[in-house]
N, C-alpha and C positions, 0 to 999 in steps of 0.2 A: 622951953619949946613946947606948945601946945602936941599934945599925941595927932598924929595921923588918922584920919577916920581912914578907917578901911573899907574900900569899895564893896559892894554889895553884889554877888556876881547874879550877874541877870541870863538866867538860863532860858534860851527860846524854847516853847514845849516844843518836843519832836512831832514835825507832821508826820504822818500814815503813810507809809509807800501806797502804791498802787497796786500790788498784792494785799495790802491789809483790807484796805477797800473794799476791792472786789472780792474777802472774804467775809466783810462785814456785808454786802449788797447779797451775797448768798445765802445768808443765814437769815437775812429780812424776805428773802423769797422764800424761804420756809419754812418761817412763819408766819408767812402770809397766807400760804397754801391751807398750813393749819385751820387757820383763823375761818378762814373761807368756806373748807369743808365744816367746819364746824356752825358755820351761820347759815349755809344749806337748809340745815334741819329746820329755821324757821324759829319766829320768836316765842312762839306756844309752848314750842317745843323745849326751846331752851328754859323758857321761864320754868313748864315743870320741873326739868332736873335739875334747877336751881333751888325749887321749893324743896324735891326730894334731898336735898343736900344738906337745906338750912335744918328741915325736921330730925336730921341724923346727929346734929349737937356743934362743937367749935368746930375750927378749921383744918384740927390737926386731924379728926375722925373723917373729915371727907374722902381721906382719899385711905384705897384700901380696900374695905369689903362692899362700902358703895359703890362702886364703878359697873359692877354687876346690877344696879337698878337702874341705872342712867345709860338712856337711849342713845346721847352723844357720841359719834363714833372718834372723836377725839380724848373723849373722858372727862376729867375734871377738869383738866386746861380749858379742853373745848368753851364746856358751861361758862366758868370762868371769864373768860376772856369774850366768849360770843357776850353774855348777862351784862357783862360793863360795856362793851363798845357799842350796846343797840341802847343801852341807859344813857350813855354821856352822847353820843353821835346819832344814833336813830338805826334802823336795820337797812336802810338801801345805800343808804352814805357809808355804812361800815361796810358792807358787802361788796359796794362795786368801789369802792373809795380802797379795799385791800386787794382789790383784783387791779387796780392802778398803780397802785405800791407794788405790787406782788412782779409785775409785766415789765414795769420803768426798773426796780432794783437787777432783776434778770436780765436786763438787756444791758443794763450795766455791767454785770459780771462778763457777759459776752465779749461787751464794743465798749472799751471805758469812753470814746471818744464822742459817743452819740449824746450830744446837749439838747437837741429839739427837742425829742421827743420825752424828754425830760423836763421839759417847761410845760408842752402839752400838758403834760400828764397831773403836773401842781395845777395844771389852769381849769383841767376837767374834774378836781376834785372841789374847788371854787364853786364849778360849777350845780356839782352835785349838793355842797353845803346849803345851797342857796334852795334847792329843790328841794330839801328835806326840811328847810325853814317853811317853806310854803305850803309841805302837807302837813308838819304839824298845827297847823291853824285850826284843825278842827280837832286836838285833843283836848282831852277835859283836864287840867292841871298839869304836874312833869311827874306823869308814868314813864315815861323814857324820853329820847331824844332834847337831852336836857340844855345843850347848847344848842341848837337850832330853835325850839320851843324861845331860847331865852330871846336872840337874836327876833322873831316874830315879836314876842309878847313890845320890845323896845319900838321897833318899829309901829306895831299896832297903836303905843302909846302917843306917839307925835303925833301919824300920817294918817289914822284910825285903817279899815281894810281894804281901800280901793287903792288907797295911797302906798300903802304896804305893800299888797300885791305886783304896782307898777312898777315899782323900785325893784323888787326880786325879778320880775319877770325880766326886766330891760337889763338887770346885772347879770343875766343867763344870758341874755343874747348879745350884749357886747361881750362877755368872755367867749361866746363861740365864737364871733370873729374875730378875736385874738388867736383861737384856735385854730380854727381851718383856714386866714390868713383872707384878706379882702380883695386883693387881686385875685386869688384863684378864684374867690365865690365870683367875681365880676366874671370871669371868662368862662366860668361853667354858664352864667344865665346867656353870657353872648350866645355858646353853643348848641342851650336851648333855644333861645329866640330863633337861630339861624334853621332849627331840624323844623319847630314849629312852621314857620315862610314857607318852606321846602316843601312839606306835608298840603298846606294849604293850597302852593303852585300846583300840586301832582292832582289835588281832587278835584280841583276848576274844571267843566267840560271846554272842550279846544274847541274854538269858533273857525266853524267849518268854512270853507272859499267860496263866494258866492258865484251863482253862474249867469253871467251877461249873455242873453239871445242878440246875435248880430241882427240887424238889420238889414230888410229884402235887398235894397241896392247893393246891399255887402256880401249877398251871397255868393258859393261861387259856383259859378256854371262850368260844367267841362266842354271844351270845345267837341264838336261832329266830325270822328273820324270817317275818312273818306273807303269808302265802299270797293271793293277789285270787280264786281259786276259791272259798274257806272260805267268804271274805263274802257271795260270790253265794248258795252254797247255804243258808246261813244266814238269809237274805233269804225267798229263795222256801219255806223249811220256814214261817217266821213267814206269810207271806201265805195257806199253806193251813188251817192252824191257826186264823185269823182267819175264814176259811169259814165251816168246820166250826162255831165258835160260833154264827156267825150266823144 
């Protein structure tokens, strides 16, 4: 009898509760928070305490009694982390790109149930990628923003720059109306069109009534009230007249 192969026990990896989660979504808000204050400072800034870093020898003297020369009020991590993610990403995609990390992972921790605004939020850093591809068009080589740079430079190489540009631009503004959703943009413009009408009906001058003169046949005469002297003398003329016959 041939041996029995023995089955091979297939272990499903354990998903993450829902507490793991939302302690992993808190730990990504804060360092995101880091990251953020620390790309504050601006890329001059960090490139110095980068330089003052590199001039102080390997990686293990950084940290230590340099921390005291570097402006970063996050420290070595700051430098660190700000210096790579404006190298690989650019400075305004890493900035506002972990301020959308930072917002989406905390609202997570809050409301694990909120998905919109969690697609939003992947669609607004698209967004952003795309706008960082576009201003680095005018950097001379990859000083930083080294994946957006690349993304231009491939573009550049097909479509040359108008063609390049149009493609980015129109990729920015169909993900915004992925974002803010096309029915709603449609009923905003209705609501403008409808205040514009309104505005325009209110500054019209109102065409006043014209006034028709009747004419002389149509005017109206009051009739001649009758007089109380008439009747008197009228009176005593008949009572003398009545005399006189008599």
């Amino acid at each position: 009898m041939p041996p029995k192969k023995k089955r091979k026990s297939s272990k499903k990896p354990q998903e993450l509760t829902e507490l793991q989660k939302r302690l992993i979504s808190a730990g990504i808000s804060l360092l995101s928070l880091l990251v953020i204050v620390s790309l504050l400072m601006g890329y001059k800034s960090i490139s110095g305490d980068m330089d003052t870093l590199k001039s102080s020898g390997n990686i293990l003297s950084w940290f230590g009694s340099q921390n005291g020369e570097i402006s970063n009020p996050v420290g070595v991590f700051g430098t660190l982390f700000g210096y790579m993610f404006i190298y690989i990403f650019g400075y305004w995609l890493s900035l506002i790109g972990f301020l959308i990390i930072g917002v989406v992972s905390f609202q997570y921790f809050v409301d694990p149930d909120a998905l919109a605004s969690k697609q939003k939020g992947y669609l607004l850093v698209i967004v952003l990628f795309f706008l960082q591809a576009l201003l680095s068009a005018n950097l001379d080589g990859f000083s930083h923003s080294i994946l957006p740079r690349a993304l231009w430079s491939l573009l550049y190489a097909v479509f040359k720059g108008a063609g390049a540009r149009i493609i980015l631009i129109g990729s920015m503004l169909l993900s915004a109306i992925l974002i803010l959703d096309y029915s709603r943009i449609k009923q905003w413009l209705l609501v403008a069109w409808e205040d514009i009408a309104r505005k325009k009906e209110a500054a019209s001058p109102k065409s006043k009534p014209s006034i028709v003169k009747e004419s002389a046949s149509e005017e109206y005469h009051p009739e001649p009230k009758p007089l109380i002297q008439d009747h008197v003398m009228n009176a005593e003329a008949a009572q003398i007249q009545s005399r006189k016959r008599a």
